[in-house]
Phi, psi and omega in degrees: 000151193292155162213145159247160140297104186255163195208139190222181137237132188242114207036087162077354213230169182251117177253152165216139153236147147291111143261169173292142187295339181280327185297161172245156182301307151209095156292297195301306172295331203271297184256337191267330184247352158105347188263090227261329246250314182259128169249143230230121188257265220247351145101311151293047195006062194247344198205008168038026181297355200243023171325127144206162261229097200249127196032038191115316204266114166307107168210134168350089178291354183299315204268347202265111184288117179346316211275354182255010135271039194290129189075353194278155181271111194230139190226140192203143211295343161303350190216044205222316154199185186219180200285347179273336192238090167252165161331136174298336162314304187296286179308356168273322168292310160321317174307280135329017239326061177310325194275105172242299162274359164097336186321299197273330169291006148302305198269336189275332185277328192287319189281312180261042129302282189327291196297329179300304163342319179262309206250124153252015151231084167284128154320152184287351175307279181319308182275340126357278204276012159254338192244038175266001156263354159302133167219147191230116189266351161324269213247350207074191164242349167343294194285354182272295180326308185302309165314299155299299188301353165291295175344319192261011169285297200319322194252008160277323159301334178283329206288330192263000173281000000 
């Protein structure tokens, strides 16, 4: 089977692998770059465990062919915080007990990343409507709302030191 080279900056940092023209991004983040973090559920972007973050935008990596993230700025929840720092996001689902098997909070923190990014003070309205390609048979959604709007407090307050 045919391979390109794809190049990306991937959480910050610039990478190049070979792919396939059929792989998907990710295929391409899971098996080629190793980052296990975004996860793959239902393959038709439909259930958003596999979210992660491309020139801004929160999208389905299932459905996205490797080779359109060529040049792309691309973020996946491995590149978001670390274990002495995590993201407010992340301690806020933990805090909250946003997590319960964990499958779908990889792709539900990349999806309300993505809006915090643009909006850090959403209506509970706006954070519905980020994470409504997410799906969680776990916690409901409650204790995730309730979450992200602690994040986008957290993160208003470091933004005002």
């Amino acid at each position: 089977m045919a391979k390109t080279v794809l190049k990306m900056i991937l959480n910050g940092k610039p990478v190049e692998r070979l792919v396939s023209f059929d792989d998907t991004l990710l295929d391409a983040l899971r098996e080629d770059l190793g980052l296990t973090g975004t996860k793959k559920g239902c393959g038709k972007g439909e259930c958003g465990a596999c979210t992660i973050i491309m020139n801004g935008k929160a999208v389905n990596s299932c459905i996205v062919p490797a080779l359109q993230a060529m040049d792309a700025a691309v973020e996946t929840i491995e590149g978001i915080g670390t274990v002495e720092k995590l993201h407010p996001l992340q301690e806020t689902f933990v805090d909250y007990g946003a997590i319960q098997c964990g499958f779908c909070t990889p792709g539900m923190i990349m999806s309300a990343k993505a809006l915090l990014d643009k909006n850090v003070v959403p209506s509970r309205e706006e954070i519905k409507e980020a994470i409504a390609g997410n799906v969680c048979r776990c916690t409901g959604y409650l204790k995730i709302e309730e979450a992200i709007m602690a994040a986008a407090e957290m993160m208003q307050s470091q933004q005002g030191k």
